[in-house]
PDB file of N, CA, C and O in Angstrom:
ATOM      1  N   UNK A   1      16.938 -12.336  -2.868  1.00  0.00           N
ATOM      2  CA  UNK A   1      15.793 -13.180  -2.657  1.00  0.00           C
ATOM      3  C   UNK A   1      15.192 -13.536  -4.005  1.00  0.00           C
ATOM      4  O   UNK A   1      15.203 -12.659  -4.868  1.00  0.00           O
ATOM      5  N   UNK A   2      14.609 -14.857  -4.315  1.00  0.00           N
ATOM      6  CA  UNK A   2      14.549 -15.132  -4.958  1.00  0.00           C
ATOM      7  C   UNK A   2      12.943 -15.445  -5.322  1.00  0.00           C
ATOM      8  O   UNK A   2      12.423 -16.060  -4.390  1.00  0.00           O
ATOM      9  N   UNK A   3      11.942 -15.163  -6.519  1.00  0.00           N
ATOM     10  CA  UNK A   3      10.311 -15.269  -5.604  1.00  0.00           C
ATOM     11  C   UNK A   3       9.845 -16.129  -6.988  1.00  0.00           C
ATOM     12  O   UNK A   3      10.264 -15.498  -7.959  1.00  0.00           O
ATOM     13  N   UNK A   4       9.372 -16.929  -7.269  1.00  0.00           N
ATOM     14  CA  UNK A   4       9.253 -17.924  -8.306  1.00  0.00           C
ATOM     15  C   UNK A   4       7.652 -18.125  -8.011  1.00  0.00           C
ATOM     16  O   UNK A   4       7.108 -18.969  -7.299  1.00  0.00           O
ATOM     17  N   UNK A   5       6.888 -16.727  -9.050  1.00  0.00           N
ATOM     18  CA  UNK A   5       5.586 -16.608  -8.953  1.00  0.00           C
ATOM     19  C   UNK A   5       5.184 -15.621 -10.355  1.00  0.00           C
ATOM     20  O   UNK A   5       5.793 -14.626 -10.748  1.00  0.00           O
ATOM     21  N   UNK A   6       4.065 -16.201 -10.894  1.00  0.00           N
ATOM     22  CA  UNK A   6       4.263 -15.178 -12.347  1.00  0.00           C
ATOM     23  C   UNK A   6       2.636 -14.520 -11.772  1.00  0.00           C
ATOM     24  O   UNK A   6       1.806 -14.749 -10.892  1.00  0.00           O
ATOM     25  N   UNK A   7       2.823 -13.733 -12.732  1.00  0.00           N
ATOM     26  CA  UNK A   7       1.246 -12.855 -12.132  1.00  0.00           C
ATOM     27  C   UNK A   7       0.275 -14.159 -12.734  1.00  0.00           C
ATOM     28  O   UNK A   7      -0.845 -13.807 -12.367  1.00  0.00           O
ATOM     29  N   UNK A   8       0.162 -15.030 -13.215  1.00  0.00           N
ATOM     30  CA  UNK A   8      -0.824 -16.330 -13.403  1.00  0.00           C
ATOM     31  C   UNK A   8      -0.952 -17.174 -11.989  1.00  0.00           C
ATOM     32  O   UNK A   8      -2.046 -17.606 -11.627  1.00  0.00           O
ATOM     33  N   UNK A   9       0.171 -17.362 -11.270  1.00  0.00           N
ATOM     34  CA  UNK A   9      -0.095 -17.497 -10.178  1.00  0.00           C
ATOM     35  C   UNK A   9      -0.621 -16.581  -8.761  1.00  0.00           C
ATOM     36  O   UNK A   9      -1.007 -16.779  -7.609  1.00  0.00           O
ATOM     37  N   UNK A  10      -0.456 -15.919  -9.325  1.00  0.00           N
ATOM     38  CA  UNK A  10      -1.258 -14.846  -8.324  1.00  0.00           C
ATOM     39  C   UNK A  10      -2.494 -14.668  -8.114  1.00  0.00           C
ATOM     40  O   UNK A  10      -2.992 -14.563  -6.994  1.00  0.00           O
ATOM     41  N   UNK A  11      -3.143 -14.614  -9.257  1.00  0.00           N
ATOM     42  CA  UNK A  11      -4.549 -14.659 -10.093  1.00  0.00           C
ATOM     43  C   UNK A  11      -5.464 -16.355  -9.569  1.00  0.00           C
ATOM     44  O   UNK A  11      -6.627 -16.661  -9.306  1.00  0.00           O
ATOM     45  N   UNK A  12      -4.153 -17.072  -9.632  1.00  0.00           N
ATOM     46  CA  UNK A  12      -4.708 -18.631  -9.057  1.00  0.00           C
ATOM     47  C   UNK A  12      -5.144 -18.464  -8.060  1.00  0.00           C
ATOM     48  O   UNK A  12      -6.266 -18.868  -7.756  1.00  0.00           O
ATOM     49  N   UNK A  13      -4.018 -17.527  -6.919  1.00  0.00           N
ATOM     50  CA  UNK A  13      -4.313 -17.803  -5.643  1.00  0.00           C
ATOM     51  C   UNK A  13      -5.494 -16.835  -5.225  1.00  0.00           C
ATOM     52  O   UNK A  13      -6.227 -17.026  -4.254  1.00  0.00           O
ATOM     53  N   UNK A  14      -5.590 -15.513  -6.312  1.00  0.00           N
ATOM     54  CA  UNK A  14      -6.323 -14.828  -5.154  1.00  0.00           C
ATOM     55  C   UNK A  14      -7.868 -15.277  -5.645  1.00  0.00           C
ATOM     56  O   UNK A  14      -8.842 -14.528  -5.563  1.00  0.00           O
ATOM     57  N   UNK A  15      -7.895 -16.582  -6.146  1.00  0.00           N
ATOM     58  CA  UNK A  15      -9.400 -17.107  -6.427  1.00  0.00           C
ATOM     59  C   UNK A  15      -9.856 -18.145  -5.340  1.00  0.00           C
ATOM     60  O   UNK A  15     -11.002 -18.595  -5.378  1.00  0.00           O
ATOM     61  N   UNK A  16      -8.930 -18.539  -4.337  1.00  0.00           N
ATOM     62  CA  UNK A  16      -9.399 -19.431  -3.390  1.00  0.00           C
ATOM     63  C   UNK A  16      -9.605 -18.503  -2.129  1.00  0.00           C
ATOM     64  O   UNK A  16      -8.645 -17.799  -1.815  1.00  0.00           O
ATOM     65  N   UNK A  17     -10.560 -18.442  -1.502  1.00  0.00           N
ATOM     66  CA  UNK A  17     -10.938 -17.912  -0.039  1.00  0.00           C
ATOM     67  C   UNK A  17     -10.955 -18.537   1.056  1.00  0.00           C
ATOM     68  O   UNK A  17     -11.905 -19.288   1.274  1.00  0.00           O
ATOM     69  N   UNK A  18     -10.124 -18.420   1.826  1.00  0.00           N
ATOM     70  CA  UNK A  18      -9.911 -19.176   3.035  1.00  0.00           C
ATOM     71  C   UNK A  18      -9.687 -18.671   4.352  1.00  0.00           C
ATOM     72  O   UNK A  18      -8.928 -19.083   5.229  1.00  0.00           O
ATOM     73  N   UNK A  19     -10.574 -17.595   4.336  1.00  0.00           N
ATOM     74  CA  UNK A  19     -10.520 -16.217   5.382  1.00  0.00           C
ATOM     75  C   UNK A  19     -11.556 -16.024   4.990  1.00  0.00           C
ATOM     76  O   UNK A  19     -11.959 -16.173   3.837  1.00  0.00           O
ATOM     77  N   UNK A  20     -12.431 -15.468   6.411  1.00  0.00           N
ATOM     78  CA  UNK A  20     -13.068 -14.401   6.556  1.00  0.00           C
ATOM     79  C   UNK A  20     -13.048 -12.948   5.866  1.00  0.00           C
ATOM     80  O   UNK A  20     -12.027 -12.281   5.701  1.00  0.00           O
ATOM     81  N   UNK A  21     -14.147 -12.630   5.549  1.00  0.00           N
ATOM     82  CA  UNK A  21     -13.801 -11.697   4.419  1.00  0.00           C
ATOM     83  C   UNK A  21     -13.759 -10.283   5.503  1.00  0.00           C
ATOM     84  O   UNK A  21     -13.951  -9.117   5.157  1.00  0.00           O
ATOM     85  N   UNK A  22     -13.476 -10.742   6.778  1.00  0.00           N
ATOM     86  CA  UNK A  22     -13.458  -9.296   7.748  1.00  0.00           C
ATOM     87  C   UNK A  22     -12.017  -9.593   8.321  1.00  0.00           C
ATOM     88  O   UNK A  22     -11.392  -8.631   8.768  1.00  0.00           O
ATOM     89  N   UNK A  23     -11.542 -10.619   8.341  1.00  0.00           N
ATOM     90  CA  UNK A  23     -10.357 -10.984   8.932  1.00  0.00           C
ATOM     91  C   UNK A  23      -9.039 -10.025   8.461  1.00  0.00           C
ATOM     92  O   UNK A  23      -9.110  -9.847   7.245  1.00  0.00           O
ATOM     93  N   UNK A  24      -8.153  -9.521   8.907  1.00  0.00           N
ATOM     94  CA  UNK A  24      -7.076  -8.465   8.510  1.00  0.00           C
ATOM     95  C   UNK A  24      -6.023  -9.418   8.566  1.00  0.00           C
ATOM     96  O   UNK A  24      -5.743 -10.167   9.502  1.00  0.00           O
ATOM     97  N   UNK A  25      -5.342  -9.282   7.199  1.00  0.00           N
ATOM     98  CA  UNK A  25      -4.003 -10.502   6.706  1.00  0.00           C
ATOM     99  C   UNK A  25      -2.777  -8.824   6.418  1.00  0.00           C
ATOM    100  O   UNK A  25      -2.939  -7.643   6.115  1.00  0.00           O
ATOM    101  N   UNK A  26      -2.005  -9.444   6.645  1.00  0.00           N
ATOM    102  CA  UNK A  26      -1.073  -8.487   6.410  1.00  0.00           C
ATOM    103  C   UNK A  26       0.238  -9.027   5.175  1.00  0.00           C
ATOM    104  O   UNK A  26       0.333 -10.251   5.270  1.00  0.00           O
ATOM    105  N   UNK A  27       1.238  -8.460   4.082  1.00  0.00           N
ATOM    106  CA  UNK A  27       1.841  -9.012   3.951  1.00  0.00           C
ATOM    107  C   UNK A  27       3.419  -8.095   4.074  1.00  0.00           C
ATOM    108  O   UNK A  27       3.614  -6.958   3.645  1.00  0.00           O
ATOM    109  N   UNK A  28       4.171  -8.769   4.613  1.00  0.00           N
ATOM    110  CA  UNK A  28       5.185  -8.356   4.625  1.00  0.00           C
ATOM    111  C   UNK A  28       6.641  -8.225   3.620  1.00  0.00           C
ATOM    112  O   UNK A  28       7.457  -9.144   3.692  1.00  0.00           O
ATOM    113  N   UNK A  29       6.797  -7.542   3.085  1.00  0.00           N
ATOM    114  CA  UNK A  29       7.531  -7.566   2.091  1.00  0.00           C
ATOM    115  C   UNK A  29       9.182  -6.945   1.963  1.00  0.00           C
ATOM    116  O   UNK A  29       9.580  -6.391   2.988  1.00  0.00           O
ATOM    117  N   UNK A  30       9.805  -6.980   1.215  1.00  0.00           N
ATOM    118  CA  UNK A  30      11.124  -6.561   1.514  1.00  0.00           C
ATOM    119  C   UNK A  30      12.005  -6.250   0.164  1.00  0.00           C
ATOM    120  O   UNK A  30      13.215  -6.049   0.066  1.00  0.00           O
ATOM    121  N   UNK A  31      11.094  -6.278  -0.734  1.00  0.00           N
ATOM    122  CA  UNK A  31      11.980  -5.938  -2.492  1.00  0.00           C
ATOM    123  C   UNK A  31      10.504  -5.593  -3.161  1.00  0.00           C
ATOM    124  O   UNK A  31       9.405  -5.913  -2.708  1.00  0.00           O
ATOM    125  N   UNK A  32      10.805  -4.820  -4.414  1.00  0.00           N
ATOM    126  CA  UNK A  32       9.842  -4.772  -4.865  1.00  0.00           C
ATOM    127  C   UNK A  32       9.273  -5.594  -5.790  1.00  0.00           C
ATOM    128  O   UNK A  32       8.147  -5.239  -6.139  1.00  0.00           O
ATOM    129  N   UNK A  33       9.713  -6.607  -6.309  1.00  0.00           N
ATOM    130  CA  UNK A  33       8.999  -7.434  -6.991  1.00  0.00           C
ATOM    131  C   UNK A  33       8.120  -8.155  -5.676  1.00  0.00           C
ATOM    132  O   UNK A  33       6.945  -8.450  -5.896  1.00  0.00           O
ATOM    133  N   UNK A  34       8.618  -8.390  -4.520  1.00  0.00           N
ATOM    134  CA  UNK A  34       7.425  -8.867  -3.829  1.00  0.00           C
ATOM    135  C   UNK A  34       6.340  -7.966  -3.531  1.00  0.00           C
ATOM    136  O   UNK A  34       5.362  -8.491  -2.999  1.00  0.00           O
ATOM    137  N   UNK A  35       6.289  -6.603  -3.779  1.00  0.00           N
ATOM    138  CA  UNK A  35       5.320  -5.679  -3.122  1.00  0.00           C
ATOM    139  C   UNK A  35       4.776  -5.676  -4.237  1.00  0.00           C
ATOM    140  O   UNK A  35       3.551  -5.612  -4.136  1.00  0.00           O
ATOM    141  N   UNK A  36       5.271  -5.732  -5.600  1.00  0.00           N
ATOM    142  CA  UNK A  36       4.415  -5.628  -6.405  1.00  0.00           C
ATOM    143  C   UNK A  36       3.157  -7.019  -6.786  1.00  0.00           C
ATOM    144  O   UNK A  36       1.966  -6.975  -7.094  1.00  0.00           O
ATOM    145  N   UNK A  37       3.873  -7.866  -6.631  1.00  0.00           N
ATOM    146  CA  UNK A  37       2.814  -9.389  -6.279  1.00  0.00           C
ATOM    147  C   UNK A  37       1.835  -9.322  -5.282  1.00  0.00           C
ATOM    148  O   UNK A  37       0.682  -9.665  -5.544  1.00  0.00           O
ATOM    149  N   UNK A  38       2.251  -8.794  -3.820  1.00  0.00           N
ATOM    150  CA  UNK A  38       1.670  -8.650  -2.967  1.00  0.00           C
ATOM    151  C   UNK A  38       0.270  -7.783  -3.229  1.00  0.00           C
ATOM    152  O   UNK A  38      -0.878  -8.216  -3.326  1.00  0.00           O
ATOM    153  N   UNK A  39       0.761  -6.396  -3.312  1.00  0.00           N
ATOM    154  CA  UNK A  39      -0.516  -5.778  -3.805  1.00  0.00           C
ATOM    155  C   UNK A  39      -1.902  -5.968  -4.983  1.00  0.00           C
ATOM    156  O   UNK A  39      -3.053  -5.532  -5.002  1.00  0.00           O
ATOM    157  N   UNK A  40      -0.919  -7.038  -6.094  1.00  0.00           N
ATOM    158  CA  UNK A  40      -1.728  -7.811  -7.467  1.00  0.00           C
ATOM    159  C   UNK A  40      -3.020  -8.429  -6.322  1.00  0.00           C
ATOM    160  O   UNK A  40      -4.165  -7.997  -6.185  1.00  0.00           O
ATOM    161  N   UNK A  41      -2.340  -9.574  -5.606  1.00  0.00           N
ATOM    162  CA  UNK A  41      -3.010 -10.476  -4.822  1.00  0.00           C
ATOM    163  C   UNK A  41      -4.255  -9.281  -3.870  1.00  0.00           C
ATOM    164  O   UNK A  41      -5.476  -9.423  -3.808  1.00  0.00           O
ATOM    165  N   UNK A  42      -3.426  -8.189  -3.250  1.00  0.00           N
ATOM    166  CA  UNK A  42      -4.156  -7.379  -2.674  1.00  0.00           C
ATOM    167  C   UNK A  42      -5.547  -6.931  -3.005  1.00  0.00           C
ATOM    168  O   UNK A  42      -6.643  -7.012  -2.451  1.00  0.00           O
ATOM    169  N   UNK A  43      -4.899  -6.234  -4.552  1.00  0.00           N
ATOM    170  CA  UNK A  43      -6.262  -5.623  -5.410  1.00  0.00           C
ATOM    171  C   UNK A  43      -7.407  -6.702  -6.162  1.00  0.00           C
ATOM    172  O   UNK A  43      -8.582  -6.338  -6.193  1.00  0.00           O
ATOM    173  N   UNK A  44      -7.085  -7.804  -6.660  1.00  0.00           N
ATOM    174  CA  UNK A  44      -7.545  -9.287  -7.248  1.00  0.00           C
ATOM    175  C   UNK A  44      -8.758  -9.592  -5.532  1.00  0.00           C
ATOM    176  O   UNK A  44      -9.906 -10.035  -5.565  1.00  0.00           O
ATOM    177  N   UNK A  45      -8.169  -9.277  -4.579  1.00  0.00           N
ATOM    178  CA  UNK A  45      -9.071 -10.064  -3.686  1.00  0.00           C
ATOM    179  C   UNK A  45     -10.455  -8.809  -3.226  1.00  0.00           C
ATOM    180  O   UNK A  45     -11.670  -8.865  -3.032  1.00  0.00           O
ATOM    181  N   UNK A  46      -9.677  -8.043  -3.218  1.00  0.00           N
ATOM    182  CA  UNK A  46     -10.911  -6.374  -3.093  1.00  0.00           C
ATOM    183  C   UNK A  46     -11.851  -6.242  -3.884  1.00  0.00           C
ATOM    184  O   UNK A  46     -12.944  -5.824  -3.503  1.00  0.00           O
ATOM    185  N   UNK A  47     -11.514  -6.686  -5.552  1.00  0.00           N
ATOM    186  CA  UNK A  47     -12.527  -7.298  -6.612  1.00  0.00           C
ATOM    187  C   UNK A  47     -13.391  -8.185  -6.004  1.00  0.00           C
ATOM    188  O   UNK A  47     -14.583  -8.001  -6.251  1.00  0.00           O
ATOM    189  N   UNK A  48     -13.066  -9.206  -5.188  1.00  0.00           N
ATOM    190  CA  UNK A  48     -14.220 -10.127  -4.991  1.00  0.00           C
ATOM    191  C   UNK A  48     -15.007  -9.372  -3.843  1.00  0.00           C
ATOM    192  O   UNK A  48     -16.068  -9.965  -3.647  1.00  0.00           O
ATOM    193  N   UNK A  49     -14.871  -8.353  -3.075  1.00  0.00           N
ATOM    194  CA  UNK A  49     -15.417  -8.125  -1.818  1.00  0.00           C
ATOM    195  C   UNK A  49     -14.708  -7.938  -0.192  1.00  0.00           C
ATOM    196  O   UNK A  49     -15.169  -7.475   0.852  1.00  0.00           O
ATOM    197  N   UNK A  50     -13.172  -8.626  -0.606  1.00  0.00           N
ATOM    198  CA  UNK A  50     -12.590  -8.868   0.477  1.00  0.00           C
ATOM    199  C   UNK A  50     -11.333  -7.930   0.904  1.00  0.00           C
ATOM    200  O   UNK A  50     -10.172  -8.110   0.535  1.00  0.00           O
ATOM    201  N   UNK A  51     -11.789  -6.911   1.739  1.00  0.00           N
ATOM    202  CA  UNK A  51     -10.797  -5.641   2.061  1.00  0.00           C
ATOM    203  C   UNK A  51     -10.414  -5.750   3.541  1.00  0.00           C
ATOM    204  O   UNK A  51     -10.632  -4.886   4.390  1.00  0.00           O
ATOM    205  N   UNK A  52      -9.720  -7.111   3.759  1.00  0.00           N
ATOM    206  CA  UNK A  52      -9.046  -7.026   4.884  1.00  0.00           C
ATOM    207  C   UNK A  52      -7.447  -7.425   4.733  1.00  0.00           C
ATOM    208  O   UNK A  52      -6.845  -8.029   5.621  1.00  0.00           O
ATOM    209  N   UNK A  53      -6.897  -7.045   3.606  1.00  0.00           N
ATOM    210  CA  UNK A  53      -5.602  -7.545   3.162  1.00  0.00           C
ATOM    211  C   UNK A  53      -4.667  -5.772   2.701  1.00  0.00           C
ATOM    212  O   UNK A  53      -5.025  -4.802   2.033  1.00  0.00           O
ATOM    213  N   UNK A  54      -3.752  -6.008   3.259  1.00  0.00           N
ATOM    214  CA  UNK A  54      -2.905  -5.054   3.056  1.00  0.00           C
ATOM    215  C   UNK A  54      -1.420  -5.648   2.844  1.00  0.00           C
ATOM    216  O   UNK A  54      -1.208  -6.840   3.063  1.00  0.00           O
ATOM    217  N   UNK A  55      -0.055  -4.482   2.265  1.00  0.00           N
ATOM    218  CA  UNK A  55       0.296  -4.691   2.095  1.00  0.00           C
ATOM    219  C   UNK A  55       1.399  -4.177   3.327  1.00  0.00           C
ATOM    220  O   UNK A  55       0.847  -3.237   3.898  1.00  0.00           O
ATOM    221  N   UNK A  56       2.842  -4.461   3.990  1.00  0.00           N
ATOM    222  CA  UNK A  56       3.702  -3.403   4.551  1.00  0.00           C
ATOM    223  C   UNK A  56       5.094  -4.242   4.571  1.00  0.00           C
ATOM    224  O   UNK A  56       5.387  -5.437   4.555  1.00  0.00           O
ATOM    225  N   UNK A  57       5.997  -2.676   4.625  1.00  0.00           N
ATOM    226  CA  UNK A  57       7.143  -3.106   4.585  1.00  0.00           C
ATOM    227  C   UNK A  57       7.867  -3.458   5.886  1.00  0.00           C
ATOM    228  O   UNK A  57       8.915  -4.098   5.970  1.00  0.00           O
ATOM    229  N   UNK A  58       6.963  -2.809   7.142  1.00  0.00           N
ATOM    230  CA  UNK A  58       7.666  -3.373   8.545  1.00  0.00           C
ATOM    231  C   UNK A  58       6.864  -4.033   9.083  1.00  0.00           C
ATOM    232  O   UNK A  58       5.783  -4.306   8.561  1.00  0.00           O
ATOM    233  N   UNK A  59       7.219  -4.423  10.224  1.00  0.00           N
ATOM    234  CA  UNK A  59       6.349  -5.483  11.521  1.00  0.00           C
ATOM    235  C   UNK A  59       5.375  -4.524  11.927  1.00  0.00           C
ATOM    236  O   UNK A  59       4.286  -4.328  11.386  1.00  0.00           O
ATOM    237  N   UNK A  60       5.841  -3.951  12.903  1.00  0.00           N
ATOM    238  CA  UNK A  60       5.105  -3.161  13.614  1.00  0.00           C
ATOM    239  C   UNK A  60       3.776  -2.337  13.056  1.00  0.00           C
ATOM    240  O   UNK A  60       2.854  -2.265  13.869  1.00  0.00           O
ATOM    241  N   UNK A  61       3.633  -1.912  12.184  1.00  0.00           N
ATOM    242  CA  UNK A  61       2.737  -1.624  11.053  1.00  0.00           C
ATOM    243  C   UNK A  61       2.111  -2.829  10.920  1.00  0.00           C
ATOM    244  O   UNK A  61       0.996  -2.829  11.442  1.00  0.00           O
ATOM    245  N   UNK A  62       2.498  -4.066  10.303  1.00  0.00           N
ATOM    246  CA  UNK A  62       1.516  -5.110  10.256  1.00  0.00           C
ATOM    247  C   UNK A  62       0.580  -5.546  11.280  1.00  0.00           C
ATOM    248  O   UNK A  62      -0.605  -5.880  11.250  1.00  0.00           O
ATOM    249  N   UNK A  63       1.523  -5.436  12.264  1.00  0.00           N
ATOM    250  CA  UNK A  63       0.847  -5.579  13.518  1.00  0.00           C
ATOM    251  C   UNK A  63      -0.139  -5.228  13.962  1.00  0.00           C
ATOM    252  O   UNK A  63      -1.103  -5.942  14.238  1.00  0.00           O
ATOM    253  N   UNK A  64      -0.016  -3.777  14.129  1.00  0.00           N
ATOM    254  CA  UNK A  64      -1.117  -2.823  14.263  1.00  0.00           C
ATOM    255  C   UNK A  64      -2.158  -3.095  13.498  1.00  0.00           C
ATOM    256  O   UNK A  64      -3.257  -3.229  14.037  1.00  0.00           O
ATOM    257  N   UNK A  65      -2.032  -3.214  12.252  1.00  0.00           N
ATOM    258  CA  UNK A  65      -3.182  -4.095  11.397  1.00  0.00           C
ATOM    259  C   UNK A  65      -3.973  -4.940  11.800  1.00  0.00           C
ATOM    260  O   UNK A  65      -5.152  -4.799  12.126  1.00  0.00           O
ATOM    261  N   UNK A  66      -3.198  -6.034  11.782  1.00  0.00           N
ATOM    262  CA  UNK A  66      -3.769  -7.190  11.999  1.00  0.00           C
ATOM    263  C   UNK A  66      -4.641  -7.216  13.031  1.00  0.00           C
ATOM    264  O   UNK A  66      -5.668  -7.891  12.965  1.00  0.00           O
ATOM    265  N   UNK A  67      -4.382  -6.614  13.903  1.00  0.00           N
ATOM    266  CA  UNK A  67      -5.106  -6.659  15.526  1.00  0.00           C
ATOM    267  C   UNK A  67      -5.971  -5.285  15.505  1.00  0.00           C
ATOM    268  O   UNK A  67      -6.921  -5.016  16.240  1.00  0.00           O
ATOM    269  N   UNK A  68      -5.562  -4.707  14.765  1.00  0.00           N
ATOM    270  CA  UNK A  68      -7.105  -3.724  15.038  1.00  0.00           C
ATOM    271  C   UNK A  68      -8.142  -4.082  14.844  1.00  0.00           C
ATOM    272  O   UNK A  68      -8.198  -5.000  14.026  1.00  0.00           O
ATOM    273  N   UNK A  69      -9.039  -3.763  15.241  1.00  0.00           N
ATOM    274  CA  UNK A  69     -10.563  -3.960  15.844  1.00  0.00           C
ATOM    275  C   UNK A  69     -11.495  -4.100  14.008  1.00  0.00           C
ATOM    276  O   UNK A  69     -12.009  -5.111  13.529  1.00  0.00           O
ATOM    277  N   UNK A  70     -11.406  -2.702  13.389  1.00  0.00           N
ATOM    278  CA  UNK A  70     -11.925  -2.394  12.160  1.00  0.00           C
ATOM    279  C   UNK A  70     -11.276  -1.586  11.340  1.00  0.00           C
ATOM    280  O   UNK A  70     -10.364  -0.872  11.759  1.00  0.00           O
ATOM    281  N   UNK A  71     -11.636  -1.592  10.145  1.00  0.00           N
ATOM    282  CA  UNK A  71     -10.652  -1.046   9.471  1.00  0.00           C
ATOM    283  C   UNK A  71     -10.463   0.754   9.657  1.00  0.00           C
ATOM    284  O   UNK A  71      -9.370   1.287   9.843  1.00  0.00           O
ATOM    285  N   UNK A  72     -11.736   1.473   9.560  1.00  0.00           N
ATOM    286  CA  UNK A  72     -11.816   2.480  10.227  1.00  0.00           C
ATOM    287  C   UNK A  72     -10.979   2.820  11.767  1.00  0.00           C
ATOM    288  O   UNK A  72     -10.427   3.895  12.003  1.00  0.00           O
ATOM    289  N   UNK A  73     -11.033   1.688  12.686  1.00  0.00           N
ATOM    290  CA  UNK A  73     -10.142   1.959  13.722  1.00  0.00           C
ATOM    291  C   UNK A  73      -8.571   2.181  13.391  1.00  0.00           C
ATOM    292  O   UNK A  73      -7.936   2.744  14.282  1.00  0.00           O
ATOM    293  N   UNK A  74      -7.992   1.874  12.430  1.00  0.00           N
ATOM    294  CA  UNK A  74      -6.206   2.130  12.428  1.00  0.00           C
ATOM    295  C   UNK A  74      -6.068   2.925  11.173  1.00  0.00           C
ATOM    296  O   UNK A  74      -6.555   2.705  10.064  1.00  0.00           O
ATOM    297  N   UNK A  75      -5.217   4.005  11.629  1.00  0.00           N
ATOM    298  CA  UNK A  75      -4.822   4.592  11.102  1.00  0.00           C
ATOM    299  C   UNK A  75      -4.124   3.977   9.158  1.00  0.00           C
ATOM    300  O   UNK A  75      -4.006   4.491   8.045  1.00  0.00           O
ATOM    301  N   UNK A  76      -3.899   2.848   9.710  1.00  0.00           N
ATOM    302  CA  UNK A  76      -3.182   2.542   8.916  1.00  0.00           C
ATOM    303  C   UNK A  76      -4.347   1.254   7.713  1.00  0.00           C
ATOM    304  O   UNK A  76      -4.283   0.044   7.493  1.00  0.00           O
ATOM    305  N   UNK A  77      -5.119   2.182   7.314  1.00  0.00           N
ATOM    306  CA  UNK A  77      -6.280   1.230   6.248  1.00  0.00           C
ATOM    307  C   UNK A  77      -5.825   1.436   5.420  1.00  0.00           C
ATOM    308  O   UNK A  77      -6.009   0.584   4.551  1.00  0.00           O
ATOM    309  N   UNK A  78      -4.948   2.600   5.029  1.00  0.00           N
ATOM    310  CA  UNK A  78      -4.609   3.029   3.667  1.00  0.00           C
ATOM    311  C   UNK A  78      -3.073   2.487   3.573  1.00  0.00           C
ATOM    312  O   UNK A  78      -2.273   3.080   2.849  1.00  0.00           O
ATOM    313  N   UNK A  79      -2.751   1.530   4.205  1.00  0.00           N
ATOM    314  CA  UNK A  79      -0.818   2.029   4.139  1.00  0.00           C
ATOM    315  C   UNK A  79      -0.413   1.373   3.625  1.00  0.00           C
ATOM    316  O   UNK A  79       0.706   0.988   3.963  1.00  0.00           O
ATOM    317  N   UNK A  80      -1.164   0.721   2.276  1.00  0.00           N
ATOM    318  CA  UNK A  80      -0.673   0.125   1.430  1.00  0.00           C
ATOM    319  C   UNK A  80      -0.591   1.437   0.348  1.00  0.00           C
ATOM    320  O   UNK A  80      -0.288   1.255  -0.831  1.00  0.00           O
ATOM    321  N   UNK A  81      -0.726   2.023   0.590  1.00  0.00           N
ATOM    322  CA  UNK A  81      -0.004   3.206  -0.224  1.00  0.00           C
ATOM    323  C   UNK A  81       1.117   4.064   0.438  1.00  0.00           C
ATOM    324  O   UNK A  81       1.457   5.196   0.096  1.00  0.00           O
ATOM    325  N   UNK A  82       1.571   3.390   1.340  1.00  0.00           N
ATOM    326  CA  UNK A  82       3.054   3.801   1.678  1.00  0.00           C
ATOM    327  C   UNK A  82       3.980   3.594   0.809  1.00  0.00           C
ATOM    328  O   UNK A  82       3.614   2.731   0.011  1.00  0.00           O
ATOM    329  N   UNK A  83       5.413   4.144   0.513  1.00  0.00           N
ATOM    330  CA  UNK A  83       6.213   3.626  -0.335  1.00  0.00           C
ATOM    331  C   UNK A  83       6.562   2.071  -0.699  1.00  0.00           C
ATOM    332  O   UNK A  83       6.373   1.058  -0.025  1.00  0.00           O
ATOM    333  N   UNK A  84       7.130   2.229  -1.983  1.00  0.00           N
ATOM    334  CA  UNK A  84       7.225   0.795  -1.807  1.00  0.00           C
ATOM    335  C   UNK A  84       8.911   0.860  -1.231  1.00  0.00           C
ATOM    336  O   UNK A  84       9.612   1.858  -1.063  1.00  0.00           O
ATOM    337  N   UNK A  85       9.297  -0.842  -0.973  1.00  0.00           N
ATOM    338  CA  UNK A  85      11.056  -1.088  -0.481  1.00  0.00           C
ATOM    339  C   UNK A  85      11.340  -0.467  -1.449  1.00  0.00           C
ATOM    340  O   UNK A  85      10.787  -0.142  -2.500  1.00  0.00           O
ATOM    341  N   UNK A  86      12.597  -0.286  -0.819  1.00  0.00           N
ATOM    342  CA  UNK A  86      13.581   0.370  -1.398  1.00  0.00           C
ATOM    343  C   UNK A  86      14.696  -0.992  -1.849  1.00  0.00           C
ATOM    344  O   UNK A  86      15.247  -1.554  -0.903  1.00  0.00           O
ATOM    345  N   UNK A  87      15.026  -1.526  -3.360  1.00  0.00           N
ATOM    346  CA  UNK A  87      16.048  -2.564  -3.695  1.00  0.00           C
ATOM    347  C   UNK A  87      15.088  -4.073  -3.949  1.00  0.00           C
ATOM    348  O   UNK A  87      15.657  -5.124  -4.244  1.00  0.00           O
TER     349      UNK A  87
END
């Protein structure tokens, strides 16, 4: 896979807000140069106030995210400190 994004673009994006700053975004990832972008974007948006963005490597986990109620409700607030992919 191929991901054509420098950490300057990352920094671009995580300056536009276009969510609710309660809304739960999930991102799904599958190598680690994307988890490592992912989480940049992650931590860049938590700076401004906005802690409904996580990072994961499966569905089902995102899932659960996304649709939980609050962040306190799922287990999974922290699981962006799950491993990262593996390759």
């Amino acid at each position: 896979m191929r991901l054509d994004l420098s950490a300057e673009n990352v920094r671009e994006l995580a300056q536009t807000n276009v969510f609710s700053s309660d809304s739960h975004r999930a991102f799904i990832v599958s190598s680690d140069a994307a988890y490592g972008f992912a989480r940049a974007f992650e931590n860049l948006r938590e700076r401004m106030g906005e802690h409904g963005i996580r990072v994961f490597i499966g569905l089902e986990d995102a899932l659960l995210w996304v649709f939980s109620e609050k962040e306190s409700d799922s287990y999974l607030a922290n699981s962006h400190h799950a491993p990262k992919p593996a390759g």
